[in-house]
Backbone bond lengths (Angstrom), bond angles and torsions (degrees), N, CA, C in turn:
res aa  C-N    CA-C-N  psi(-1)  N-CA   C-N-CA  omega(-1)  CA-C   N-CA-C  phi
1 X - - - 1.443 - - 1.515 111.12 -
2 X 1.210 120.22 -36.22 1.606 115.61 161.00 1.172 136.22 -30.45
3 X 1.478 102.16 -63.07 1.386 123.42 -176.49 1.675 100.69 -61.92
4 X 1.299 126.80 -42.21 1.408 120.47 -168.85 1.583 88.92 -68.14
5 X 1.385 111.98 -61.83 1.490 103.94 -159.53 1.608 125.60 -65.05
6 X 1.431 105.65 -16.28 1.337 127.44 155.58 1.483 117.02 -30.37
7 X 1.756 110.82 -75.28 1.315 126.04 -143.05 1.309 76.69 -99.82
8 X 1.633 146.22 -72.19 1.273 135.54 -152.46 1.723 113.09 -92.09
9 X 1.891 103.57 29.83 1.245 94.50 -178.68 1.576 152.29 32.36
10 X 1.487 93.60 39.26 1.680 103.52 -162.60 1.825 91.99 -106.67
11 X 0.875 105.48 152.21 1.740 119.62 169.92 1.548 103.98 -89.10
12 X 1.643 85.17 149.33 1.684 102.24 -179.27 1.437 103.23 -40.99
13 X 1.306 112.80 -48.03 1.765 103.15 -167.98 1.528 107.96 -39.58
14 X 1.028 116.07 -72.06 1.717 135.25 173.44 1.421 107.86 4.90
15 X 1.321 93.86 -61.76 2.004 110.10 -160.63 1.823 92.18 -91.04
16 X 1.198 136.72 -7.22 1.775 113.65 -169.96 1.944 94.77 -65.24
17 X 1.572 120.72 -31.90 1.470 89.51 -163.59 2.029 98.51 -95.22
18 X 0.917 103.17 35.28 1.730 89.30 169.72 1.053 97.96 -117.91
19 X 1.785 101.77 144.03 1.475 126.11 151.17 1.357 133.00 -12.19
20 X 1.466 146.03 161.51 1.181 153.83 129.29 1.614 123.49 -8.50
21 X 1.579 78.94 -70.32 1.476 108.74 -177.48 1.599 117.87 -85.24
22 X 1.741 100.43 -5.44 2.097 101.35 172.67 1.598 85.64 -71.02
23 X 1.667 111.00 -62.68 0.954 135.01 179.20 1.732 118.59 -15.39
24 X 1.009 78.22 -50.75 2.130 82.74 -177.17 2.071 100.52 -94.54
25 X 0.766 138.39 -4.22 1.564 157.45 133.20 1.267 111.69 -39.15
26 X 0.956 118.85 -77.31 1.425 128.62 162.26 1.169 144.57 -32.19
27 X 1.136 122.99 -57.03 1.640 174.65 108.25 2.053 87.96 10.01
28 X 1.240 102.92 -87.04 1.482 111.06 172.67 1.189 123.44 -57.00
29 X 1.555 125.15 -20.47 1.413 116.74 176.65 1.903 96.76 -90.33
30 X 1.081 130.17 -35.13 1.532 128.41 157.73 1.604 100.94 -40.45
31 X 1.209 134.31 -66.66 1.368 124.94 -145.38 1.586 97.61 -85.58
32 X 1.200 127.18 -10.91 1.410 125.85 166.05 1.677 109.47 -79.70
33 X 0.942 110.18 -45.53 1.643 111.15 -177.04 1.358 104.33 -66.81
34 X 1.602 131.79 -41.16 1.274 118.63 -177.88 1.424 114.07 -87.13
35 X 1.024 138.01 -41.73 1.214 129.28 140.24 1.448 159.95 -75.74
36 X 1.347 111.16 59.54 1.503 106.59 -135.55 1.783 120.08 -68.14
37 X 1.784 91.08 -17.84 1.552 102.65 -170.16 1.890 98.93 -65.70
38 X 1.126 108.12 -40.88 1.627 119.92 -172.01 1.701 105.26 -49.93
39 X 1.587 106.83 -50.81 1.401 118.03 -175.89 1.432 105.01 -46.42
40 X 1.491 130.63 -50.20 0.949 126.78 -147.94 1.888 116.51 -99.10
41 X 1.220 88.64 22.08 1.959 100.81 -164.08 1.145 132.48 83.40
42 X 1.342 115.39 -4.07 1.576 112.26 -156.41 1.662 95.62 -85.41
């Protein structure tokens, strides 16, 4: 939940009504945006 609220600046409140699985969605669309070279294999 860091990492989401980190990169897309949202507060804990934000994330209490999503899923597990929004949760891990999320999570990965953060770690693509902050790293984008990583996302892509290089």
């Amino acid at each position: 939940m860091a990492d989401i609220a980190f990169v897309f600046h949202w507060p804990p409140a934000a994330m209490d009504d999503l899923s597990v699985a929004e949760l891990m969605q999320w999570r990965d669309r953060a770690a693509q945006r902050h790293n984008p070279e990583q996302s892509r294999g290089s």
